[in-house]
N, C-alpha and C positions, 0 to 999 in steps of 0.2 A: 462484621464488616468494618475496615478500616477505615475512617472517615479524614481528611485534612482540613484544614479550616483555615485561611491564611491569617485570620487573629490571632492564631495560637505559631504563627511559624516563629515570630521571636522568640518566643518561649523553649522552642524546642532546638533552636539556633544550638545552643546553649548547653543540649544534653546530649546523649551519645545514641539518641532515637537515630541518629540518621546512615548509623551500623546497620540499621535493619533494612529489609527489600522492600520497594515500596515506599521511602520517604523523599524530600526534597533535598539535592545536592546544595549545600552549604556554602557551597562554592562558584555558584550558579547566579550572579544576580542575587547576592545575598541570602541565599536561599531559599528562593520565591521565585515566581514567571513573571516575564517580561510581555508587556502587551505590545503589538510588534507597532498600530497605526487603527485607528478610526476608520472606521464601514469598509473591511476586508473580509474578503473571503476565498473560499475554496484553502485547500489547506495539504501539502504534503513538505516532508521534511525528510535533507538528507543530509549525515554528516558528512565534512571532509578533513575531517581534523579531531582532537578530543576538547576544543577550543572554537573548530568554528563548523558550521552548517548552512546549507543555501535551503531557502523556503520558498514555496509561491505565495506571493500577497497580491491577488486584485482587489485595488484600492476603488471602492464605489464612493462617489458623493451622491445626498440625496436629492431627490428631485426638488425644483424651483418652479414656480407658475411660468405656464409655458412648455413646461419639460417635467414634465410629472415622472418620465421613466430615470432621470437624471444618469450619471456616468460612471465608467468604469475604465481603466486603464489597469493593464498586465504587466505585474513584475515579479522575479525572480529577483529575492536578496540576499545578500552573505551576510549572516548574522556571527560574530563574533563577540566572548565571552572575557570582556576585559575586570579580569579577577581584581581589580585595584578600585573600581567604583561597581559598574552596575555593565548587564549586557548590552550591547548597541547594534544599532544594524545601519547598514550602509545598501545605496542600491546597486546591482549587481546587473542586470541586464533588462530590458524593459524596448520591446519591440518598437511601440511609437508610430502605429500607423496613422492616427491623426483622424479627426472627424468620425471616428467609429466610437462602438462600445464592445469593447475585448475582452478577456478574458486569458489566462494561460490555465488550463484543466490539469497537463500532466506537463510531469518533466524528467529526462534522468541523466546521469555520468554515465559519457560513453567506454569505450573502450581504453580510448585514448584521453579520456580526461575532459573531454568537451561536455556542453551542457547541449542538451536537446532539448525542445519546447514546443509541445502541441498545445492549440488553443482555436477559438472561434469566435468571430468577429461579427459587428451586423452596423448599419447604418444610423438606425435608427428604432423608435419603437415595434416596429410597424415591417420593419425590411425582414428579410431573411439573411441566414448566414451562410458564412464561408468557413471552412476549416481552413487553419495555417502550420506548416510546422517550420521549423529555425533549428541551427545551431550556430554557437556560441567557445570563441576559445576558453581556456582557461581565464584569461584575463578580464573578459568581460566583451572583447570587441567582436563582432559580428565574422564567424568563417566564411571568408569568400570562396572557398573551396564545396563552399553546399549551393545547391544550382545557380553557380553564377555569383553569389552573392547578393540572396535573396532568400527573401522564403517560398516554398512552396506553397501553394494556396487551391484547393479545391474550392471554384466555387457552386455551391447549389441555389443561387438567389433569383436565377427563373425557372426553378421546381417546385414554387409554392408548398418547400417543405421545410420548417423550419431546420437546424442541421447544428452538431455540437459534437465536442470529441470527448473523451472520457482516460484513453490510456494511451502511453506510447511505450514503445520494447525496443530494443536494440538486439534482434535476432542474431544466434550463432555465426551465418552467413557474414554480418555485419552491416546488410540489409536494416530497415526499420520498419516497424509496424503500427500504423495510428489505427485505433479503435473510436470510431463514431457513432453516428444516430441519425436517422431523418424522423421526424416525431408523424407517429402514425403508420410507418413504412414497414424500417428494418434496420438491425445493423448494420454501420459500415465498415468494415476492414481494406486499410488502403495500405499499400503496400510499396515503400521508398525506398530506392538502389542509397550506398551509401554516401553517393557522392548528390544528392538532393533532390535526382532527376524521380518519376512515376517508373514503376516496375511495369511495365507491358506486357511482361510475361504471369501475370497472376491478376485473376480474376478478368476482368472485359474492365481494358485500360487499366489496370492496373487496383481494381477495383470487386471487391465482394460482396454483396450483399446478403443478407442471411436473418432470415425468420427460423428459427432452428426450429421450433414445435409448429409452425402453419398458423401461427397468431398473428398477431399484430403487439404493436407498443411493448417491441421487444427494446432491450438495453445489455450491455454486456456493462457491468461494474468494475470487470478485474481479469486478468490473461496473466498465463505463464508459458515461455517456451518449455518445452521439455528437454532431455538432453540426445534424445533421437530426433531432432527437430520437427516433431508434432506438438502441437500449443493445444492447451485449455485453456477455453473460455468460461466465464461465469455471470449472470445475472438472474432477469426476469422475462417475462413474456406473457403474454393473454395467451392461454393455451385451450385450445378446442377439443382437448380431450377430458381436461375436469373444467369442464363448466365456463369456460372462458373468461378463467379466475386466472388473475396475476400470479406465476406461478414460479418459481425460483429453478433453476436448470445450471448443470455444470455438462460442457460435449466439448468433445474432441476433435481439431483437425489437423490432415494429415498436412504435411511442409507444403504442399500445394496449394492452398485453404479450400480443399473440399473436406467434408464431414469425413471422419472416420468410422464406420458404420460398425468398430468391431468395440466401441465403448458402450457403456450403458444399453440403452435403449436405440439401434439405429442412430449410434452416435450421441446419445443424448441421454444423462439422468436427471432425471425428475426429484427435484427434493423440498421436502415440507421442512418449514420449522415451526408452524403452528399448527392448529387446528386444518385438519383435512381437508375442510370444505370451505376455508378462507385464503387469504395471499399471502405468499414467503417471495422475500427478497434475498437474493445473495450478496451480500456489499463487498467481501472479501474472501479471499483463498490462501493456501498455503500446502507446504508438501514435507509429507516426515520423511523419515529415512528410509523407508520402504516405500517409496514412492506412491503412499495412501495420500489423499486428499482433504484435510482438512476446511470445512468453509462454516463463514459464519454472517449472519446477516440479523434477519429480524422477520418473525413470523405471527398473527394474528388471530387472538384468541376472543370469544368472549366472556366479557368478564363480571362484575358484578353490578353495571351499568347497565342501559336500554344500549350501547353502543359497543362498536369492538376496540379492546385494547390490543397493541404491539409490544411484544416483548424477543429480547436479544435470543438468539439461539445461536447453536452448532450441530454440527453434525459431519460424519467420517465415511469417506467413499472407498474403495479402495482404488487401485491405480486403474483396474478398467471400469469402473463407475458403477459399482456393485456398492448398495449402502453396506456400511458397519453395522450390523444389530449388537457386539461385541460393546463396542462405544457408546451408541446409544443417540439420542436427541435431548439436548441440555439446553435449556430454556433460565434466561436471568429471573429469579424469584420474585417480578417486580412489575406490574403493568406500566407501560411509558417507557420501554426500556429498549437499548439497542445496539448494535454493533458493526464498527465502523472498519477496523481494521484487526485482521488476524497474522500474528506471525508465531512459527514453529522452532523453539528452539535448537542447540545443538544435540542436546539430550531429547528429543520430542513432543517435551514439552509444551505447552501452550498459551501464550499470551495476547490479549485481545484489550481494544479498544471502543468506549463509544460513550454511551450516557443510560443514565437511571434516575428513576422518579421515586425520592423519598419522601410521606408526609406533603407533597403535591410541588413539593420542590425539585428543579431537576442538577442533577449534579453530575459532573467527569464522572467516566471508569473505567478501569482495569478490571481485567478478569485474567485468572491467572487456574489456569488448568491440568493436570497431568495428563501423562501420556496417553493415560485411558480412560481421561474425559471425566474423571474430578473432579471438582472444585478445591482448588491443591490446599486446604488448612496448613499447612503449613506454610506460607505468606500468610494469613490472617484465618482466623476462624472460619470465614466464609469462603477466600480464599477471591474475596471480592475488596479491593478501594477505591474511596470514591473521594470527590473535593469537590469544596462548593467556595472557591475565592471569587468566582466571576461566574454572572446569573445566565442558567441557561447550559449552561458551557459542556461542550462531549468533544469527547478527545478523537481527531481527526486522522491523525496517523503519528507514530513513531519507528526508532530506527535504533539500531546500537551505534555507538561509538565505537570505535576501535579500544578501548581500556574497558567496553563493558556496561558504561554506564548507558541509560536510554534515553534519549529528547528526545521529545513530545511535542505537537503541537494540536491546541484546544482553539474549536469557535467558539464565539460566545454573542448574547446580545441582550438587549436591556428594552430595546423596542426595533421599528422596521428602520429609525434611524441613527442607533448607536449599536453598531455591532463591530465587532473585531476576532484577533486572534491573538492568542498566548502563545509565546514558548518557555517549556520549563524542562527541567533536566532531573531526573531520576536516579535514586543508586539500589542496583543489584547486587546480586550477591551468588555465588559459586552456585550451581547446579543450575541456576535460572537467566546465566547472563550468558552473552556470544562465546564466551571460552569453552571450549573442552579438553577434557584431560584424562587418560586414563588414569585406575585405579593405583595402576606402579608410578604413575610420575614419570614417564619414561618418554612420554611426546604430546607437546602442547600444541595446536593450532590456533593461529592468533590473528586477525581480526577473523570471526565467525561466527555469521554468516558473515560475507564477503561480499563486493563490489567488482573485484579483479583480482588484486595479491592480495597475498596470506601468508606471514609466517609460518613456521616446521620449527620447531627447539624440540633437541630432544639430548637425552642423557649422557648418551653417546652415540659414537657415529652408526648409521644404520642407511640402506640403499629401500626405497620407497616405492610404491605407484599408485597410481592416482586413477580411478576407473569409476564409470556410472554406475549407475544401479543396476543396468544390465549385465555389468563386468567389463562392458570392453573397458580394455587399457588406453588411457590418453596421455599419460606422462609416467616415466624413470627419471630419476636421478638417488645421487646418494647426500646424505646430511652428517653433515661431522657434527657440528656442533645446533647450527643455526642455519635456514638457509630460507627466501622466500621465492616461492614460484608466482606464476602468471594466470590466471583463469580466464582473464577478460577475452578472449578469445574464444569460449566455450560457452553454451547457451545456459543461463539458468536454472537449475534445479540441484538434486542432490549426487555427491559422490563422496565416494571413502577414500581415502588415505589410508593403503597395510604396507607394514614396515617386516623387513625379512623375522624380526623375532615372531611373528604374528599377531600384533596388535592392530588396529583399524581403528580411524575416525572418522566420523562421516565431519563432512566439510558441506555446508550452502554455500551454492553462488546464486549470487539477486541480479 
């Protein structure tokens, strides 16, 4: 296991360590992370440049007598990477409803380049909440082109159920999809035309609710459109079939949001990452190129305690939610240990985010997997790294950049009231980073996995097509030299690019 230590980053400033996959960009904030702001939390991070990235930071202050729950306000910032001193961040959009306490949960780049922002808001200690979603031009000012020039707002605060959102998607359609919670309930899946108004036509008002197993204190963590417009979902649930043990589930529904009954189990697989008879979480998902399912979470064992340990796992579905026994159930060697975010390279690789407990110390980490589930020694022995520069700290989500390299961004905390968040930046290295490239050198795709466009270079000129995993065809054209197409148009998941000589790449779109 790789370890990083930020006493030793001058040291290594210095050497040609940072050749290797897995160390700190030199170039980055002097080689080290940037602490973004004092009692923030929640945490995703998306580049838009090889120089700059928009994060979520809700900024908490602690509670004062009087106001024991103290505050929180919602921002989305563009963090830029000024190579000449140190990284800075500026604020970028930040909703501002005033006397509440907010939150922004999720956020993404839409089609067109706008920022979208789901979140949920409450009054006070004691109140309940509302969901909001927003968007946002490029520039940072509010599009008045989304209902009206406002946000949208579900509110549930005379349902005596407290209420929170978790994801938002930008569906094929062009549609939007917020993913929530009423605590005790069920999920919610709400469902937004593009122009800001409630979809009427899906679910009753626009609105789904869904105990997928007949439990309770279900949560979905993570969704993906598909590229036939049926979405998976992923989380947990009290499930009345084992024991009415928190139970980890990945199901399928059709573009309608009813279940697909032809996945898993009546729509629904069941998956352990620990011990049988204790709780698995699923925090995170991801799709190879055969449209198998990779997910990774954290499941509960016990251990050599009176009490149960958590430890990080994975585990391989195929595309209709039939487990892998091929792949296996890969468990982090480490009680205290966990995982937070999984993404699948261009090659199928696997790399994964979260935190590990060393010696009673908890520290960031990566885990870095093959295609068949691995632990890939070739990044590191273990094919594990980890850092211990800020106490506590597990790595919250990461992204490539378009040249490849990868920022991160890490909580962290010292107590209930010094906590923050890190961003730092990573360098990779050919087989493990968004590039692919055939054997011949004859056609590169570049950024990959994708947002929307994507470069095509290739050797020489060659006529193309672009098709899902099913085959159908959704793009022709031909490439003389250089040429980028359009994706953002097209729902999330995998497809190949074959070129008339018969070569193929598979391409993500996120």
């Amino acid at each position: 296991m790789k370890k990083l230590l930020l006493i030793l980053s001058s040291i290594l400033i210095a050497t040609s360590v940072f050749a290797q996959i897995g160390t700190f960009d030199p170039t980055f904030n002097n080689g080290g992370s940037l602490q973004t702001v004092n009692y923030a939390s929640n945490a995703k991070i998306i580049p838009l440049t090889n120089e700059t990235a928009l994060h979520i930071n809700n900024v908490g202050m602690p509670g004062t007598p009087g106001d024991p729950f103290g505050e929180e306000n919602a921002y989305v910032n563009k963090l830029t990477n000024d190579l000449s001193t140190i990284a800075s961040t500026q604020s970028f959009v930040h909703p501002g409803f005033g006397n509440t306490i907010e939150g922004i949960r999720d956020f993404i780049i839409d089609a067109n380049g706008k920022t979208v922002v789901a979140g949920s808001k409450q009054y006070d200690a004691m109140s309940y909440s509302s969901i909001y979603i927003g968007r946002y031009n490029a520039d940072g000012t509010y599009d008045n082109t989304f209902n009206s020039g406002s946000f949208y707002e579900v509110d549930f605060s005379t349902s005596s159920m407290h209420t929170d959102v978790f994801k938002i998607l930008q569906l094929s359609s062009g549609k939007l999809m917020c993913i929530g919670k009423r605590a005790g309930n069920a999920n919610l899946l709400i469902r937004i035309n593009s122009d800001g108004t409630i979809d009427n036509t899906y679910g009753t008002n626009g609105i789904y609710t869904w105990n997928f197993m007949g439990g309770s204190y279900s949560k979905i963590h993570d969704a993906i459109e598909l590229s036939n417009g049926k979405m998976l979902v992923a989380g947990s649930e009290y499930d009345p079939m084992n024991n009415n043990i928190q139970t980890a589930f990945v199901a399928r529904l059709n573009a309608d949001g009813t279940i697909d009954n032809t996945f898993g189990e009546s729509g629904v697989a069941r998956v352990t990452l620990g011990q049988n008879d204790k709780a698995s979480y699923i925090t995170s998902m991801a799709l190879t190129s055969n449209g198998s399912i990779i997910v990774g979470g954290m499941g509960y064992w016990t251990g050599s305690q009176s009490w149960d340990v958590a430890r990080g796992g994975f585990v391989k579905l195929s595309a209709d939610g039939v487990y892998d026994a091929t792949f296996g159930t890969h468990s982090i060697p480490s009680d205290y240990s966990g995982i937070n975010k999984v993404r699948v390279t261009a090659n199928d690789e696997i790399i994964a985010g979260g935190h590990i407990s060393l010696s009673s110390i908890q520290y960031s980490l990566f885990v870095f997997l093959t295609s068949a589930g691995a632990f890939n020694t070739q990044i590191d022995t273990d094919g594990m790294i980890t850092e211990s520069n800020f106490p506590n700290a597990q790595v919250q989500d990461f992204a490539f950049q378009p040249d490849g390299k990868m920022i991160y961004v890490k909580s962290f905390y010292m107590d209930n009231f010094n906590t923050g968040l890190v961003v730092g930046r990573m360098l990779m290295a050919e087989g493990t980073n968004s590039i692919e490239e055939t054997n011949e050198n004859q056609i590169v795709v570049y950024p990959n996995p994708t947002n929307g466009t994507t470069t095509i270079t290739v050797a020489k000129p060659t006529s193309i097509s672009v098709r899902t995993i099913n085959g159908t065809e959704i793009l022709t054209t031909t490439v003389e030299s250089q040429k980028t197409i359009d994706l953002s148009g097209f729902a999330a998941g995998v497809y190949f690019i074959h070129t008339e000589e018969g070569q193929t790449v598979k391409v993500i779109k996120e």
